[in-house]
N, C-alpha and C positions, 0 to 999 in steps of 0.2 A: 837337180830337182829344185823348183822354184818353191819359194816360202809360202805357205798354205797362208788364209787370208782370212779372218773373220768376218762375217757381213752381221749389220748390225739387225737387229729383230723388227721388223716394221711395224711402225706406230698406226693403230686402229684409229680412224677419224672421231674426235668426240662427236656426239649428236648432238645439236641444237635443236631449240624450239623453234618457235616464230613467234611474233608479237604483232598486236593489232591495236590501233588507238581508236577506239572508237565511242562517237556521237551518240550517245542516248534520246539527243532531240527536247522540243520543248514541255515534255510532261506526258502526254498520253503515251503508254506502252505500246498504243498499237500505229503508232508512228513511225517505230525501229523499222529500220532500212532491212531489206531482204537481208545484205551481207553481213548488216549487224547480228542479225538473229542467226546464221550461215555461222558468222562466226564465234558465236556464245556456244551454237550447238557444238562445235569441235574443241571449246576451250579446255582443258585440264585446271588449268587457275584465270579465276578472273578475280582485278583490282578493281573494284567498284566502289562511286563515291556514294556518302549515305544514303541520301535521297532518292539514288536511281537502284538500290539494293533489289528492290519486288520486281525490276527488271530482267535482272543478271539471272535470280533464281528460276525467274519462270521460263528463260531457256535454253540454260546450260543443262546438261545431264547429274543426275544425281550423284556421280563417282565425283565431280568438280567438286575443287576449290574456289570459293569464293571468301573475299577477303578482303572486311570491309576499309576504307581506309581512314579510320580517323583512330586519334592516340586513346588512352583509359579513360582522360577525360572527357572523351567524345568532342575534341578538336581535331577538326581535318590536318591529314602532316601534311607537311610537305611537302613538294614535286619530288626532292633527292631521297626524302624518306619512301615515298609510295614507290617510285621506281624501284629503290630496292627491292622489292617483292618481286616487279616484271623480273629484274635482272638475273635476279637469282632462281626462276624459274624458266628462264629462258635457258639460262645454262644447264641446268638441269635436264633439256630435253624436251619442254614442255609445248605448250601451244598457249599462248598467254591474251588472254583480253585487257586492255586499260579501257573499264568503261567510266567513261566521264559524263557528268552530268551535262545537261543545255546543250549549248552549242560551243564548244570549244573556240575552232575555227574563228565563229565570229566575234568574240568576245577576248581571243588571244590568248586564253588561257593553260592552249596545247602547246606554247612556244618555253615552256619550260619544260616541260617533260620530254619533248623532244631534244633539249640541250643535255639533258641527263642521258638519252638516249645516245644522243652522238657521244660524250665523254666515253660513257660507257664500252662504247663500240656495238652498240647491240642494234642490226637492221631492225625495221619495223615498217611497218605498210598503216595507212590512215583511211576508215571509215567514216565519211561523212553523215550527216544526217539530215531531217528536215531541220530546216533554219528556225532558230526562237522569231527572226523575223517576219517571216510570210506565214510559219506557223501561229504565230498568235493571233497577227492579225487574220488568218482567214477564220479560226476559229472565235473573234470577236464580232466579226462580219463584213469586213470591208477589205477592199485591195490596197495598195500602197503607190498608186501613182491612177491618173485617169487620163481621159482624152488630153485637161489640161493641165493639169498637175503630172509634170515628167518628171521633175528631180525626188529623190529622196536622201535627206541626210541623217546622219545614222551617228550618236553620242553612245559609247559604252555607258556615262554617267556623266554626271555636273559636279566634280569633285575638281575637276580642273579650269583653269581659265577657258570658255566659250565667248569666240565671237559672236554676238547676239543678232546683229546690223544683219550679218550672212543667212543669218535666216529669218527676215522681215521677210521676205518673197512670197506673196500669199499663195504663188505656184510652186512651193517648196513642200516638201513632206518632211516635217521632223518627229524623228524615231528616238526615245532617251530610251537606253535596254535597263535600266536599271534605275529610273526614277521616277516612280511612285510616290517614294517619301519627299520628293523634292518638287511636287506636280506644281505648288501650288508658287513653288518661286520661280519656277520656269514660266509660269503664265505669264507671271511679274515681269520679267524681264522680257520674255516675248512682246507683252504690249509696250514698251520703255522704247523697245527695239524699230516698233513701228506695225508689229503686227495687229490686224484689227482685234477690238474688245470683243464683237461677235463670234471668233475665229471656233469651229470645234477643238474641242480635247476628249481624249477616252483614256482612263487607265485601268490595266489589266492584271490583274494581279493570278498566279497560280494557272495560269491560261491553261489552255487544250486541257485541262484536266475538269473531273467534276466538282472542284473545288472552285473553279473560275470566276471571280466577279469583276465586272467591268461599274466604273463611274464616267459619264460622259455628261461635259458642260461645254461651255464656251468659256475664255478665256478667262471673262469678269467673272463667272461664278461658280469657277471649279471653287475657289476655295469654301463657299458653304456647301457645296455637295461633299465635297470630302469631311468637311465636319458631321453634316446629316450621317452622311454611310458607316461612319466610325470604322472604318478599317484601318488594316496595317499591315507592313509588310511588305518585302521587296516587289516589283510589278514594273512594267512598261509603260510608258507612255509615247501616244502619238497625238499628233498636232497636225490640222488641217481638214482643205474639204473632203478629204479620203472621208473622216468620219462620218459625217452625210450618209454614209452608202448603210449604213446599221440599220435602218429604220426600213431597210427592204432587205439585206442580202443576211439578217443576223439567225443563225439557226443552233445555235449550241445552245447560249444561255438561256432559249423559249421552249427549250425539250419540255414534254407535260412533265416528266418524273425529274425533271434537271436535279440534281444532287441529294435526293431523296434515299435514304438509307432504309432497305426494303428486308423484311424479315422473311427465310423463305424455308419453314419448318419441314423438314422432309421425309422420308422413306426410307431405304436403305438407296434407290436410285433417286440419282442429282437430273432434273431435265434441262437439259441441255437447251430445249427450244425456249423454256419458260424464262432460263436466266439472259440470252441472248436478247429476247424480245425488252424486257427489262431494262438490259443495257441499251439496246439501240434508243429505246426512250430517257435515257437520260439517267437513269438508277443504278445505283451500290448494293448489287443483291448480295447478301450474306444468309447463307444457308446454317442450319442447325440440325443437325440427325435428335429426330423424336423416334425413330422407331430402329429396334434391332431384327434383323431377318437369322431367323436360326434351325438349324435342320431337325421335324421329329423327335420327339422323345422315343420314341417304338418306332423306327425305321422299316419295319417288316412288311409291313402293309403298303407302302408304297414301292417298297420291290419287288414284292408279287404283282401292283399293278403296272409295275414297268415290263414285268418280263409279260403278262397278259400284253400290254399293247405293242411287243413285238411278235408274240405268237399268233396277233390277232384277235384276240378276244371281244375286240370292242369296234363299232362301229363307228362313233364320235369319240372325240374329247373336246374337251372345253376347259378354256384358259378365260378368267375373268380376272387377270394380273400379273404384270411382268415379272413377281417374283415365282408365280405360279410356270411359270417357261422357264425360267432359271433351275427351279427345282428340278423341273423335268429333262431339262438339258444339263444339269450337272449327273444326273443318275445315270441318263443313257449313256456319257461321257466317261461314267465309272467302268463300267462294262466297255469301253472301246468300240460304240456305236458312236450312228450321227443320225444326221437329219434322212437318211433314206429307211429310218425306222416306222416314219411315220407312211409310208407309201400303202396305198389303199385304204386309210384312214380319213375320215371329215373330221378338218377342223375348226373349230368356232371359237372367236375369240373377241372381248369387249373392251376398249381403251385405245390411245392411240399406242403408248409404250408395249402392252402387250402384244401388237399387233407388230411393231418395229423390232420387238426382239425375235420372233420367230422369224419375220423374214430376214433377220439379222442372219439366225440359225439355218439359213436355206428353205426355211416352210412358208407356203403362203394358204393364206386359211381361207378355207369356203365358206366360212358366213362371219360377216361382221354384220352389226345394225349398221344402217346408213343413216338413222340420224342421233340421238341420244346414245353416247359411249355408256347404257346402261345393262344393268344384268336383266332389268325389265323389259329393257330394247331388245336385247340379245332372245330372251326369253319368246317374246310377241313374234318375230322373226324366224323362230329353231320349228324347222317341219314339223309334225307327230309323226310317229312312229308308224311305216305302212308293212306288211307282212309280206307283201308280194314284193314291193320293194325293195327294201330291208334285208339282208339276209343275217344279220344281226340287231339283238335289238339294246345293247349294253353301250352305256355312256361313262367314259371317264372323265369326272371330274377331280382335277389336284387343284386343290384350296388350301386357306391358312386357317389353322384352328381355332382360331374364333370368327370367319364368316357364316355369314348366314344360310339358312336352309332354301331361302325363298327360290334358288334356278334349281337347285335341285326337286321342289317339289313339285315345281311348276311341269317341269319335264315327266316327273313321273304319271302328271294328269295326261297329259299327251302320249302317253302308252310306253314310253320309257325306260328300261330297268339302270338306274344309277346306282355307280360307285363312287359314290361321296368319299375322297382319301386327304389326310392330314397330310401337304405334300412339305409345309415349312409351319413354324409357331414365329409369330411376331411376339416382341419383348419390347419394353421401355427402354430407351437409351439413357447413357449416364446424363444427367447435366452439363450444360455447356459450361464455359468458364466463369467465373465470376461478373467477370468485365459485362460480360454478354448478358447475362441476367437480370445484372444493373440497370443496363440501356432499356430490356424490355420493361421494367417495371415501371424505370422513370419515363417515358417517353422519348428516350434517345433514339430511338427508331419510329421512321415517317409512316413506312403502314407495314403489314404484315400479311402474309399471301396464305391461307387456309385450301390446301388440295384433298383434304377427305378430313372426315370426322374424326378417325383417329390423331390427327395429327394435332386436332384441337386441343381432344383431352390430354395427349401425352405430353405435347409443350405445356399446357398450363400443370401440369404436374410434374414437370422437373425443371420448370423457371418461372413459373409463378403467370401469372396474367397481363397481357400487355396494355401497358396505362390508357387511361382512357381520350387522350389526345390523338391515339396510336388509329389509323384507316386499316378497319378491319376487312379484308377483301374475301370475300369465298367464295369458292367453286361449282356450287347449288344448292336446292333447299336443302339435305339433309344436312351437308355441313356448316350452313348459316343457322338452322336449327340448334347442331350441339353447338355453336358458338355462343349463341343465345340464351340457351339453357347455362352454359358459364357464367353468364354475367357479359358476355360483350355484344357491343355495339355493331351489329353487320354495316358497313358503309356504303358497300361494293359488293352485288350479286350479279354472273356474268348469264347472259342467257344460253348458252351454250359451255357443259361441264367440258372444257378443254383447259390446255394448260395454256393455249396461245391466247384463249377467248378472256381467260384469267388476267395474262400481263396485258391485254386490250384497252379491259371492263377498266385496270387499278387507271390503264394511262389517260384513259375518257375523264376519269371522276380528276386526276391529277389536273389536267387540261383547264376544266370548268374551275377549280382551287384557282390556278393561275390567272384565269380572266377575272375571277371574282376579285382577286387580290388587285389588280391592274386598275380596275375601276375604283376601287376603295383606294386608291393611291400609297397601297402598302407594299412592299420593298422585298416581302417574304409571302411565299404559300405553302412552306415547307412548315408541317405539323410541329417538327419536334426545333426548327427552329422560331416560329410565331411564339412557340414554347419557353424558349432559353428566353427572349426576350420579355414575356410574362413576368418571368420569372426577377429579371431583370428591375422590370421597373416597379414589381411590388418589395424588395431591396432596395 
């Protein structure tokens, strides 16, 4: 009998992450590379440096880890310290982002972290991004090389010895990625160098973002522009005839709303189209909840008129607000109905949101007004009631408990029998933060967007009145009315109660601010900073 043999137990493979280094790019969020965002959405932990943090959050999943990388003191660690994070969550299993600020790549600052990586032993795959280079500059206005300007040379910074002579070449493009604060000795030596005194210069500070200010002189007189502009802080500089091309190709920093910080007092719904349009013009809309949506005190009466308008009982219903569909879509929903509740029913509905969330909900409604999203629109519009026609003559109305009687009555004169029902109660919403408060009071916000009357009284009742610097914008007469009746200033009335007609009306009035400012030879059209600087010089 041969000797029996023990085999040894076989070792389960550890599981690995992955790791990904990737480019955040030169400032705007919405520059991140398809794979960047691909890859933030799969991350488990992302290392992200301070700066680029509102990045990471806004497209990782809420289960991540993110994790910012600087010590208590709020000094950035070090490549060996940060990596330890990747490292150990790589081993772990994880799927790991290093998101880094700018452009790594071109500024070299990913050849550390990769050494740590290889020590480590830990693979990694690398995400590039848009370049601080082409992206700043396209975002300042001009390209980086032309018909005759081919070369472009390209300085991290002027902390080390520069050959100057190398770049006399008035068919040269020179790029410093990091000298803004050194703009004015670079001229210096440019001209020593042999470059003409007429030569352009631009520096960019905070680029692709809304923070962006550009100064552009010539060689001789960057330094009193830079004294004028009183800025500071890190920025690019470029050198050459590229800069030329600003005076026709420059489209960021001439937005009507450019960095205009817009108050956008709301509902319980955020509009999506109102803030987008906003943004495309140039603006930082920040929203505030003025109103809370809340179901019913006496719930009964509106589920007797749910179970009527499945049994039929009603021949209309009418929605004059998106919270008004909500209502009515969260009740059928209670019962394990949907939208083919409404079959053989006309519906009629006024606003654009109201009208988006039914056909959201599968419903498309047979009567809007075609031109004023009014209940008076709506009203002028709605048939009267024919007997032959008809074979019902009952209209469900779901409203909020403190709207008005006016479509209801109106319909009644048109032969009508209405069920006026309490479908939700609007409430005050808590105060925003303190921060927020301050800013409305003092004029730290550029205008502020008024979309219905209540919104007026409720913001000025849980943060007080916005200063009177502040461009009061609103949405039609009745809400430039109770604006009015507060105490403020309407600046902006749009002719059409839309929410797109709204972000239009603020960008028009923004627009004519900037041209008036350009003529007067002032530097600012931005309210609440013509403001700071008021401020300024009576100190």
């Amino acid at each position: 009998m041969s000797p029996s043999r023990s085999r040894k137990p076989t070792r389960t493979p550890k599981v690995l992450g992955t790791v990904a280094l990737v480019a955040a790019g030169p400032g705007d969020p919405e520059l991140l590379t398809l794979r960047a965002v691909a890859l933030l959405g799969q991350a488990h932990t992302v290392v992200v440096d301070a700066d680029v943090e509102h990045m990471a959050r806004r497209h990782t999943s809420v289960e991540a880890t993110v994790i910012v990388a600087v010590g208590e003191d709020g000094v950035p660690l070090e490549p060996a310290a940060r990596i330890k994070y990747v490292v150990e969550s790589y081993r772990g299993g994880q799927h790991v982002v290093r998101l880094m600020s700018g452009d790594p790549v071109l500024d070299g600052s990913i050849t550390a972290e990769i050494s740590a990586l290889r020590k480590a032993k830990v693979p990694f795959e690398i995400a590039p991004g848009v370049s601080n280079l082409s992206g700043i500059a396209a975002y300042a206005g001009f390209t980086l090389t032309t018909r005759t300007t081919r070369d472009v040379h390209v300085l991290a910074d002027v902390t080390h010895p520069v050959d100057w002579t190398a770049l006399a070449d008035e068919r040269t493009t020179v790029v410093v990625l990091d000298g803004a604060e050194d703009a004015a000795a670079i001229a210096k030596e440019l001209i020593k160098a042999g470059r003409k005194p007429s030569t352009p210069m631009v520096i960019t500070r905070s680029g692709t973002t809304v923070e962006q200010r550009s100064i552009e002189a010539s060689l001789e007189d960057i330094p009193a522009a830079i004294k004028a502009a009183k800025q500071a802080g890190p920025g690019m500089v470029v050198v050459g005839e590229v800069v030329e091309q600003r005076e026709k190709m420059a489209w960021f920093e001439v937005k009507p709303l450019f960095g205009w910080r817009v108050l956008v007092p709301r509902t319980q719904e955020r509009s999506d189209d109102l803030l987008d349009r906003l943004i495309r013009a140039g603006a930082v809309p920040q929203e505030v909840a003025t109103i809370s949506v809340e179901p019913p005190r006496t719930p009964q009466q509106m589920e007797r008129a749910v179970h009527g308008l499945v049994s039929g009982r009603y021949e209309w219903i009418g929605f004059t607000s998106v919270n008004a569909v909500r209502a009515v879509r969260e009740k059928l929903e209670e019962y394990g109905l949907d939208a083919r509740s409404f079959a053989g029913l006309k519906v009629a509905a006024v606003g654009e949101d109201a009208v988006e969330a039914l056909v959201a909900f599968g419903v498309k409604p047979d009567l809007v007004p075609e031109g004023d999203q009014t209940t008076a629109a709506l009203l002028a519009e709605w048939p009267p009631y024919d007997d032959i026609v008809d074979p019902i003559n009952r209209v469900f109305l779901p409203r909020a408990d403190i709207a008005t009687e006016t479509l209801s009555a109106g319909l009644v004169e048109l032969g009508w029998e209405v069920e006026d029902i309490t479908a939700y109660r609007t409430v005050r919403a808590a105060p925003p933060p303190a921060q927020t408060r301050e800013a409305i009071k003092s004029g730290g916000f550029d205008a502020v967007l008024f979309t219905s009357s209540s919104t007026v009284r409720n913001l000025v009742g849980i943060a007080g009145k916005p200063h009177a610097t502040t461009v009061v914008a609103c949405i039609g007469p009745a809400t430039a009315k109770t604006a009015e009746e507060h105490g403020l200033r309407v600046d902006v009335l749009c002719e059409q109660p839309t929410h797109a007609a709204l972000a239009d009306a603020l960008a028009e009035h923004g627009e004519q601010l900037r041209q008036a400012a350009l003529a007067a030879g002032e530097a600012t059209w931005r309210p609440s900073r013509k403001r700071a600087a008021a401020r300024k010089r009576s100190t």
